[in-house]
KEKE-3310 file (N, C-alpha, C; in steps of 0.2 Angstrom, whole numbers, plus 5000, padded with zeros to 4 digits):
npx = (4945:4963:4977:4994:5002:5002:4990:4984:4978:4970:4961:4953:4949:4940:4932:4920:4911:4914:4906:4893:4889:4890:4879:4869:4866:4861:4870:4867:4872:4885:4897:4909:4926:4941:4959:4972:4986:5001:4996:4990:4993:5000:4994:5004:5020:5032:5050:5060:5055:5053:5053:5041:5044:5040:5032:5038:5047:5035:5025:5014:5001:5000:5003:4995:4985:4987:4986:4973:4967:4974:4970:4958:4950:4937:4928:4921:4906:4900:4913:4915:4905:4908:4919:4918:4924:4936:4939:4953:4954:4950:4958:4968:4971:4964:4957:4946:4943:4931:4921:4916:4909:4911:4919:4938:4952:4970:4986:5001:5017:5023:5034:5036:5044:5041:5033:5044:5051:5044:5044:5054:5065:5081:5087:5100:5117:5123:5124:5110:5104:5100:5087:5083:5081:5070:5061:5058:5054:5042:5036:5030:5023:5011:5006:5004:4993:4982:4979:4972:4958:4955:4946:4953:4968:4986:5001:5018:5030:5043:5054:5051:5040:5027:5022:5013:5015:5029:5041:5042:5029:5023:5032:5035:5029:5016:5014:5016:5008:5003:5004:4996:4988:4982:4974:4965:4960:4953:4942:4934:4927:4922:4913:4907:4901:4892:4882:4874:4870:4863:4847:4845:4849:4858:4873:4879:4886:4897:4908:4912:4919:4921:4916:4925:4934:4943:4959:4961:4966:4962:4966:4981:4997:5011:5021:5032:5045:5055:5063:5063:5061:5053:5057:5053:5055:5058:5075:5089:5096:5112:5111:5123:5133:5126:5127:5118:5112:5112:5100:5107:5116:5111:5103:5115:5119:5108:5111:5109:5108:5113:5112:5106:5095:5089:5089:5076:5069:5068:5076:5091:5104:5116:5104:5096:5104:5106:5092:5092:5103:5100:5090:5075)
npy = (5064:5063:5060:5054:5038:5035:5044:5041:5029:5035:5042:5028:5024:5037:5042:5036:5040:5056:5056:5053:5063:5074:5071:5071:5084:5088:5088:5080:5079:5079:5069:5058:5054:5043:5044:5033:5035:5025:5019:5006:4995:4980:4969:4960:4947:4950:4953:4951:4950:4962:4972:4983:4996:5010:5016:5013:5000:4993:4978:4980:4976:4977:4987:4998:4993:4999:5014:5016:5015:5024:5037:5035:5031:5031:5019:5015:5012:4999:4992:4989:4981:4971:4967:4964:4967:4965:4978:4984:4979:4986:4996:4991:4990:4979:4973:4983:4985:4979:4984:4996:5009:5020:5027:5022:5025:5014:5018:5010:5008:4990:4986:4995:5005:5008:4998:4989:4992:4992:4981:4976:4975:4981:4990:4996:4999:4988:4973:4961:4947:4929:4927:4939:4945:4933:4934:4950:4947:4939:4946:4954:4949:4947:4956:4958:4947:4954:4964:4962:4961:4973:4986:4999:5005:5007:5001:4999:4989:4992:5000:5011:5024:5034:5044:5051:5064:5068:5072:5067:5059:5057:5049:5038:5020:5008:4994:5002:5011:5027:5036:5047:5045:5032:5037:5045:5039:5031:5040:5044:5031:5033:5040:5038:5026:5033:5041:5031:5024:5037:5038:5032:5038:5034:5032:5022:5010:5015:5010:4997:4985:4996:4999:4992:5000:4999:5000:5009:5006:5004:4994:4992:4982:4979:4964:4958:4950:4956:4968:4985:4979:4985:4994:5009:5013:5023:5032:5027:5030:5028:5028:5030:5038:5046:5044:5039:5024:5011:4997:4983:4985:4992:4978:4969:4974:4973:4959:4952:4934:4930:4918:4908:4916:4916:4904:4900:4907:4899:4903:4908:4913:4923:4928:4934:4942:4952:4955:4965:4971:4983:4988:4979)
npz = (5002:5007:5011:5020:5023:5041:5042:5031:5034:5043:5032:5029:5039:5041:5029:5026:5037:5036:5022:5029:5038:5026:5017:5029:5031:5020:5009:4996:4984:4985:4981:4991:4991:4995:4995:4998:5006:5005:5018:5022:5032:5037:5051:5053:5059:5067:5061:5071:5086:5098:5114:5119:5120:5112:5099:5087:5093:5094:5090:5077:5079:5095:5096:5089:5099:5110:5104:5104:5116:5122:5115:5113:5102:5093:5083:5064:5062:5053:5053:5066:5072:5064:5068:5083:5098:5095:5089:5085:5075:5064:5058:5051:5034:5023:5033:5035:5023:5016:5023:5019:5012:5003:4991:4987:4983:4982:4987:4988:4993:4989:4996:5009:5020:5032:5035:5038:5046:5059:5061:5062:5052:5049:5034:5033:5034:5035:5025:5023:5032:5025:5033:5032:5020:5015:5023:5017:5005:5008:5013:5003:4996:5004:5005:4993:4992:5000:4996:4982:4982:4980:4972:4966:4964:4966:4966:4966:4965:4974:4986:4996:5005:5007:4994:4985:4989:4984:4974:4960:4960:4948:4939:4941:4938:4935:4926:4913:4917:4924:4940:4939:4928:4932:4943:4935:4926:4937:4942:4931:4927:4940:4938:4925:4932:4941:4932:4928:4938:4943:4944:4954:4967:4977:4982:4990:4983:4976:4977:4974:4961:4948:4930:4918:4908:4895:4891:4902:4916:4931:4944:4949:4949:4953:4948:4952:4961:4972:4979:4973:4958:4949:4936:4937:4947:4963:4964:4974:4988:4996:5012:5023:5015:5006:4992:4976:4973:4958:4954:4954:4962:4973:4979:4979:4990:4999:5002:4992:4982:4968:4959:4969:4967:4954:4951:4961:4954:4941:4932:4921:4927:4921:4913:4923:4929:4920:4917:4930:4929:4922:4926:4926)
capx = (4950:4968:4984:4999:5006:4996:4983:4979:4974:4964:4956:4950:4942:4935:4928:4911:4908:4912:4899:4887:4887:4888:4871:4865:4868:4859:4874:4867:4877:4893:4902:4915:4931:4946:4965:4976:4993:5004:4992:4990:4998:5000:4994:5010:5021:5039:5053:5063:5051:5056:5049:5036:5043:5038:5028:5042:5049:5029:5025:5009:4995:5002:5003:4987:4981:4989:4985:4964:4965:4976:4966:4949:4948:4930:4929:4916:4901:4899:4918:4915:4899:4911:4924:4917:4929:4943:4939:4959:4954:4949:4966:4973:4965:4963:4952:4940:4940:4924:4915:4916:4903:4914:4927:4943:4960:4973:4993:5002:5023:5025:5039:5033:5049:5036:5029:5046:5053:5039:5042:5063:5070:5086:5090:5105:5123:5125:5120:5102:5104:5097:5081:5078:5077:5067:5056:5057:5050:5038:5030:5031:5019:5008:5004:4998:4986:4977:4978:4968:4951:4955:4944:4957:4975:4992:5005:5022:5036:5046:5056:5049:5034:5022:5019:5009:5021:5034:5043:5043:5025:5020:5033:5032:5021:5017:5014:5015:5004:5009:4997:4989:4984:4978:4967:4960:4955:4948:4938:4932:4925:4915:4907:4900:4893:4887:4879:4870:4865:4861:4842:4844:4851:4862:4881:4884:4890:4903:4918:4913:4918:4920:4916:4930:4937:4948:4965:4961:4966:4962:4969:4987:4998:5018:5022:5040:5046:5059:5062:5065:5062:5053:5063:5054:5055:5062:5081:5092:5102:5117:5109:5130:5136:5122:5125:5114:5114:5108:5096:5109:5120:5107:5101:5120:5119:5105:5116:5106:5111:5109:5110:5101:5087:5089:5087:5070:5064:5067:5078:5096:5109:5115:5098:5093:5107:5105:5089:5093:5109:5094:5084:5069)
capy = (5064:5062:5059:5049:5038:5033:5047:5038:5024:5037:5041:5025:5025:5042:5043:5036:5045:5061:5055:5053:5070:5077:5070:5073:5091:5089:5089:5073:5079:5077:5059:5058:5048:5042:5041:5030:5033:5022:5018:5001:4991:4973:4966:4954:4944:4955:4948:4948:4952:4968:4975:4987:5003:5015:5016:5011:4994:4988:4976:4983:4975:4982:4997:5001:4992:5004:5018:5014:5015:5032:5041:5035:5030:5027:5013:5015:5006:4993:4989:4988:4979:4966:4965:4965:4965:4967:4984:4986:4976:4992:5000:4988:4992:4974:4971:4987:4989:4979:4986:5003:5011:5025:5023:5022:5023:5013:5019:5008:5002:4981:4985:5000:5006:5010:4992:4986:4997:4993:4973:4978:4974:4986:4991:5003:4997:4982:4968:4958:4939:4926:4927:4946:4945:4928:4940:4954:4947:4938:4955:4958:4943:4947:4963:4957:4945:4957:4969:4959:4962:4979:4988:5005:5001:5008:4995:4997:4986:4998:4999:5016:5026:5040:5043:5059:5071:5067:5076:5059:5056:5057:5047:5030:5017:4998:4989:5007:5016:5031:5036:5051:5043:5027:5043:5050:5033:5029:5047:5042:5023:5032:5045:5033:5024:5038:5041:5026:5024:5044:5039:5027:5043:5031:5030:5017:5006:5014:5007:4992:4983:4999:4996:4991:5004:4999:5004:5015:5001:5006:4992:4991:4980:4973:4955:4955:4948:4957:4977:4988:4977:4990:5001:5016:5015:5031:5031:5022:5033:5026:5033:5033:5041:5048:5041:5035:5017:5005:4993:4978:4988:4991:4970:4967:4979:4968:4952:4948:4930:4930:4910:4907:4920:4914:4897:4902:4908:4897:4907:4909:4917:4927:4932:4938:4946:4957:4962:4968:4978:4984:4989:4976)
capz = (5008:5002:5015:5019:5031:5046:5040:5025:5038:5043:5028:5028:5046:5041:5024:5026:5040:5029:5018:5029:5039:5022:5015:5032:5032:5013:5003:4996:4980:4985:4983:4995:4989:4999:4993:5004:5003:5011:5026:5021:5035:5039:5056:5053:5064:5066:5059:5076:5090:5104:5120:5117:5121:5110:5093:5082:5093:5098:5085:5073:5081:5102:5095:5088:5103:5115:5104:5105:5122:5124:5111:5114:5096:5090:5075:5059:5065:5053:5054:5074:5071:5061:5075:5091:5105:5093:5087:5084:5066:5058:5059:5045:5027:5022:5037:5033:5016:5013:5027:5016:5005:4999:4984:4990:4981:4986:4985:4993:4989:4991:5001:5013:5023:5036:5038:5037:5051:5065:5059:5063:5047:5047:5028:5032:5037:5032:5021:5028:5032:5022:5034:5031:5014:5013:5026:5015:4999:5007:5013:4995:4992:5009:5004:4986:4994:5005:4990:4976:4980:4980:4963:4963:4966:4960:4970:4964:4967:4978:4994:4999:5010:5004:4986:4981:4993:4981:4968:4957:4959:4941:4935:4944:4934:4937:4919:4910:4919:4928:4945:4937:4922:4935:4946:4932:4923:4942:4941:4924:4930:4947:4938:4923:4936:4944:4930:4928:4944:4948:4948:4963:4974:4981:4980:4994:4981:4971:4979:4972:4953:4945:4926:4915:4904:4890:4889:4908:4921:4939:4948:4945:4955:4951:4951:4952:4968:4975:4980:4967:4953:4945:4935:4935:4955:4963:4965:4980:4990:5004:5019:5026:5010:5002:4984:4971:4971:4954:4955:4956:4969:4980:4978:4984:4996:5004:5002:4985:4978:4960:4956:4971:4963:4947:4952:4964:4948:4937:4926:4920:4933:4917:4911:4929:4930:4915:4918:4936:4928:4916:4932:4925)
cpx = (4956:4974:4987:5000:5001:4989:4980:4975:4967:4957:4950:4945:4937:4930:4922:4908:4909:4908:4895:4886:4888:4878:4867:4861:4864:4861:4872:4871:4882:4895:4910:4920:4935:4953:4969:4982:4998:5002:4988:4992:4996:5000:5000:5013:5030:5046:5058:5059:5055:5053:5047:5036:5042:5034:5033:5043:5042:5028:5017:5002:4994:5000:4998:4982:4980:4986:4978:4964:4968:4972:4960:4947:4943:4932:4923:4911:4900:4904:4917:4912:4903:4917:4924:4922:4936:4943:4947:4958:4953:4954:4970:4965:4961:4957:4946:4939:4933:4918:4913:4911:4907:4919:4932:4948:4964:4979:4996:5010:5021:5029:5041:5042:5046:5035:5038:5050:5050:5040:5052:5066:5073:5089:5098:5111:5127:5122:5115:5107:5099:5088:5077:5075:5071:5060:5055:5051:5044:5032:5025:5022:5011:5003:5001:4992:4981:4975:4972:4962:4950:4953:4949:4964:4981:5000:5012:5029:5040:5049:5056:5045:5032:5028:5019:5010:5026:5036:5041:5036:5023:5023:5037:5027:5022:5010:5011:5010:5005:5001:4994:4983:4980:4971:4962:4956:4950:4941:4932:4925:4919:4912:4905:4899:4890:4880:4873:4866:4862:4852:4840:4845:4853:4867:4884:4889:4894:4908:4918:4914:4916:4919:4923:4929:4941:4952:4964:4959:4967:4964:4977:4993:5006:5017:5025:5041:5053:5058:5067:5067:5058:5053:5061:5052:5060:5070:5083:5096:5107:5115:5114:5133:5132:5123:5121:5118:5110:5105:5100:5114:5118:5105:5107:5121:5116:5107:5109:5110:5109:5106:5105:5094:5084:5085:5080:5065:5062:5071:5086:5100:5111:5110:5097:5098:5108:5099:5089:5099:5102:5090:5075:5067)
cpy = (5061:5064:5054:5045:5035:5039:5045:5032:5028:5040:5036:5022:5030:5045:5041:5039:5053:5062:5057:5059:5074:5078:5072:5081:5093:5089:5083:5074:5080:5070:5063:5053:5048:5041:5039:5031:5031:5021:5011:4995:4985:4971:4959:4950:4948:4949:4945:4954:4956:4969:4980:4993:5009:5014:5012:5004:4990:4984:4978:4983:4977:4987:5000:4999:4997:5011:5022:5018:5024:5037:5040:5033:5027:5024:5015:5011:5000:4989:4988:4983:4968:4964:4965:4963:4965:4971:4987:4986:4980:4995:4998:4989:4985:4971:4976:4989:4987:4979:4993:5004:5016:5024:5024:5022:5019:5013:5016:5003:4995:4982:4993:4999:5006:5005:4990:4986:4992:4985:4972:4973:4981:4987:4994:5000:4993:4977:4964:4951:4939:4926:4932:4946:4940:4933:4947:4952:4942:4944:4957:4954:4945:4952:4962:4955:4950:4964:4967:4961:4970:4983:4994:5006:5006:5006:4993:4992:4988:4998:5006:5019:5033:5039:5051:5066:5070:5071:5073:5058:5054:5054:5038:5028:5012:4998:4995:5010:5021:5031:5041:5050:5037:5030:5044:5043:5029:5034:5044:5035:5028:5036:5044:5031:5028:5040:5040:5023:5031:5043:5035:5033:5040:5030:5026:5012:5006:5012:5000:4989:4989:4999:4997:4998:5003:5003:5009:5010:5004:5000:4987:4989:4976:4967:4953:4953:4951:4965:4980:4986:4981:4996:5009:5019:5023:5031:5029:5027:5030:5032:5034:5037:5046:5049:5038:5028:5014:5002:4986:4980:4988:4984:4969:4970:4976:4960:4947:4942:4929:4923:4909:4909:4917:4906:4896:4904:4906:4900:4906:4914:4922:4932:4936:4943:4953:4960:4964:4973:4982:4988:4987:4973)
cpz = (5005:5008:5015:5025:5035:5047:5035:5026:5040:5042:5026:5034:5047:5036:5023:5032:5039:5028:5020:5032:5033:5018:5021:5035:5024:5008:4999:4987:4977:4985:4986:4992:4995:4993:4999:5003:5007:5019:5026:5023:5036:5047:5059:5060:5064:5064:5066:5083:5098:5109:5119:5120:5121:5101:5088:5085:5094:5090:5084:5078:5089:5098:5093:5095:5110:5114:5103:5110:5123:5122:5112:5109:5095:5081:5070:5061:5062:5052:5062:5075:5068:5064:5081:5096:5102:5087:5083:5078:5062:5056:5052:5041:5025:5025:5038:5028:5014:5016:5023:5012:5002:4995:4986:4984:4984:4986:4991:4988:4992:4996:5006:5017:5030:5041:5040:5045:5058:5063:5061:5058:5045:5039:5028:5037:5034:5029:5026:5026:5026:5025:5035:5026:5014:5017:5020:5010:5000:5010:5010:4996:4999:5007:4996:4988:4994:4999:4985:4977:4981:4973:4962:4967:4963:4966:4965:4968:4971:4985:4995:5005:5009:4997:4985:4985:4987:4975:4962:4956:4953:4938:4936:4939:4935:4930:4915:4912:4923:4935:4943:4933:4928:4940:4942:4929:4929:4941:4934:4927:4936:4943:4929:4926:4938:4940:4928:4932:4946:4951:4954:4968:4979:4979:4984:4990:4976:4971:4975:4965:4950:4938:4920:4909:4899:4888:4897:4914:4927:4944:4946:4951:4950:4954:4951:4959:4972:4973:4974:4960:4948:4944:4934:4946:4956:4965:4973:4981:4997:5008:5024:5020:5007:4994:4982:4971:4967:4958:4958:4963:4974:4982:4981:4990:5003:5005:4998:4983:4973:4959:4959:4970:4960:4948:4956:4958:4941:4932:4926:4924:4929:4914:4914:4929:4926:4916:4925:4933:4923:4922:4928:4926)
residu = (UNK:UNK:UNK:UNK:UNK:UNK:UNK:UNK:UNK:UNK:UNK:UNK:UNK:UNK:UNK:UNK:UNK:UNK:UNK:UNK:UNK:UNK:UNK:UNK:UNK:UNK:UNK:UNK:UNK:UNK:UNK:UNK:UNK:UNK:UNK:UNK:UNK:UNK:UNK:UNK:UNK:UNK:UNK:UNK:UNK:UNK:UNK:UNK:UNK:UNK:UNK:UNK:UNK:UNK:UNK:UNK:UNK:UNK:UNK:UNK:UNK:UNK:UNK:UNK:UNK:UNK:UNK:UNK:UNK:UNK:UNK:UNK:UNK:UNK:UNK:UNK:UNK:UNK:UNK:UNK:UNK:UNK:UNK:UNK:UNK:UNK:UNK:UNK:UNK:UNK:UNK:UNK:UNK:UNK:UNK:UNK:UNK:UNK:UNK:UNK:UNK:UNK:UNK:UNK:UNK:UNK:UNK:UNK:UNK:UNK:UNK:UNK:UNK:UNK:UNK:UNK:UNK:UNK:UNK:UNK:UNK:UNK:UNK:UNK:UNK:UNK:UNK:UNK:UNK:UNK:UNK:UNK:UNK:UNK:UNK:UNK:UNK:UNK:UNK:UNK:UNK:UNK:UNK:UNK:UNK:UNK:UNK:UNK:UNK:UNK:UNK:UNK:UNK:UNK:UNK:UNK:UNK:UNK:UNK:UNK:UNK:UNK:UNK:UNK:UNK:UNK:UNK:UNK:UNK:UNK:UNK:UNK:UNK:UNK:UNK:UNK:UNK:UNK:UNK:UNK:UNK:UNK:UNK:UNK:UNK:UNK:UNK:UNK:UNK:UNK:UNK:UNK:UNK:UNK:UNK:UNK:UNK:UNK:UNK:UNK:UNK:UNK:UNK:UNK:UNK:UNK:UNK:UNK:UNK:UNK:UNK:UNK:UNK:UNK:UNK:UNK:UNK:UNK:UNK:UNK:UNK:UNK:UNK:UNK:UNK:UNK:UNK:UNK:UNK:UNK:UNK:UNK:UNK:UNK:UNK:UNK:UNK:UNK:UNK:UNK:UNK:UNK:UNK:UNK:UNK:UNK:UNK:UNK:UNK:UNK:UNK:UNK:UNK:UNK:UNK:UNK:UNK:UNK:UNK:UNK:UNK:UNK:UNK:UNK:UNK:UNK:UNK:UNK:UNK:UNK:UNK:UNK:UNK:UNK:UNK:UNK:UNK:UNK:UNK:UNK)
# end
C-alpha cells in the first residue's frame, strides 16, 4: 500500500487489516507492506492557536477529533485496544506504529509544509519572527524524536510535502543515500528474513529490526537543524515571484541569523556561512 499525504496516514490505519483479509481469503502468501508518505503528523501544540473553522485553522488533534466523528472512522483493533477512549491516538504515526505487524516504510520531510501549515506558521510574504523559526527547527527536532524507533525511514532535511509524486524523487538523498536505493535495500532486509523465518508461516514480525545489511542502510534520517540544510533538497521557489531561491537566500528570507546560528552551534559565523552558500 503506497500513498501520500493524509492517505499515507491511512496506509498506516489500513495495512494490517489488508493483511489480514488477505490470509483470510488464503492468500497466506502475500506480505503486505506499507509506504508512508508524508502522513506522519504531529499531535503538536500550534505555534499561534485559531478558531476551529475549517480543516486547515483547527489545530491537528480538533481536527482529527471532528473528523472520527463525521466519518465514522473505525481504528485498528489493537491500536484501539491501546487507546481506549482516545481512539483519535491512531491518526498520528508515532502513536500506531508499534501496534503494527506489517512493515512499514516511512517518507517523511523534518519540516513537512503540511504539518507546518495546520500549526499556522506562514512561509510566504515576509520574513518569520524570532519565535517562528525557534518554532520551526524545533519541529525539526520533534519530528526526529518520534522517528528513531522507526526500523525503515528516509527523513530528509527539507521544507516540503509528498515525495514519491515528484519528478525529483530519485534524486533526494540523506547521508548519500538516495530513496530508491533506501526501498530497495528495505526490499532486500524483509525478504531475508522472510526467508529465515518462512518455516514459522508467520510474518507478524517483520516490521520489526530488520537485519542489518552493509553498505544497504534502511533507516535514514538528517541531522542538520534547520530547513534545507540538505543540499540535495528540492529547489526554493518565491511563491510571489516564482524564482529559484539558494539555500542562503531562502534562510534570509526566513529572517535567518548567521552569528546567532553559528553561535547556537558552536561554530564560526564565517564557516557557517560558507557552508550554507555551499547548500551543506
Amino acid at each position: 500500500l503506497s500513498i501520500y499525504s493524509a492517505g499515507g496516514t491511512g496506509v498506516l490505519l489500513n495495512v494490517d487489516q489488508v493483511a489480514e483479509q488477505l490470509e483470510s481469503e488464503g492468500h497466506r502468501g502475500v506480505q503486505v507492506r506499507g509506504l508512508v508518505d508524508s502522513g506522519w503528523f504531529l499531535d503538536n501544540k500550534q505555534y499561534k492557536s485559531t478558531d476551529c473553522l475549517n480543516t486547515i485553522s483547527c489545530a491537528p488533534t480538533e481536527a482529527i477529533k471532528r473528523g472520527i466523528r463525521y466519518w465514522g472512522s473505525v481504528m485498528p483493533e489493537s491500536c484501539r485496544q491501546a487507546h481506549v477512549g482516545e481512539e483519535w491516538n491512531c491518526f498520528f504515526g508515532y502513536k500506531i506504529y508499534s501496534t503494527l505487524k506489517s512493515p512499514v516504510f516511512v517518507v517523511q520531510w523534518l519540516f513537512d509544509e503540511a504539518q507546518l501549515t495546520v500549526d499556522n506558521v506562514l512561509l510566504t510574504g515576509h520574513p518569520i519572527h524570532e519565535g517562528q523559526w525557534r518554532y520551526i527547527q524545533n519541529l525539526g527536532q520533534e519530528l526526529r524524536s518520534t522517528l528513531e524507533d522507526v526500523q525503515a525511514m528516509f527523513a530528509p532535511a527539507c521544507l516540503s510535502h509528498e515525495l514519491i509524486t515528484r519528478t525529483y524523487w530519485m534524486d533526494i538523498q540523506v547521508k548519500g543515500t538516495s530513496l530508491p536505493r533506501a526501498l530497495h535495500c528495505w526490499d532486500r532486509s524483509l525478504q531475508n528474513k522472510l526467508h529465515i523465518n518462512s518455516s514459522h508461516g508467520n510474518h507478524s514480525h517483520l516490521k520489526h529490526k530488520p537485519p542489518p545489511m552493509r553498505g544497504c542502510p534502511v533507516h535514514l534520517m538528517d541531522g542538520c537543524p534547520w530547513p534545507h540544510c540538505n543540499p540535495t533538497c528540492p529547489t526554493i521557489r518565491d511563491q510571489l515571484t516564482g524564482q529559484e531561491m539558494g539555500v542562503m537566500q531562502f534562510l534570509k528570507h526566513l529572517g535567518f541569523d548567521v552569528k546567532k546560528m553559528a553561535q547556537q552551534q558552536g561554530m564560526d559565523p564565517k564557516k557557517l556561512l560558507g557552508m550554507l552558500s555551499n547548500g551543506s
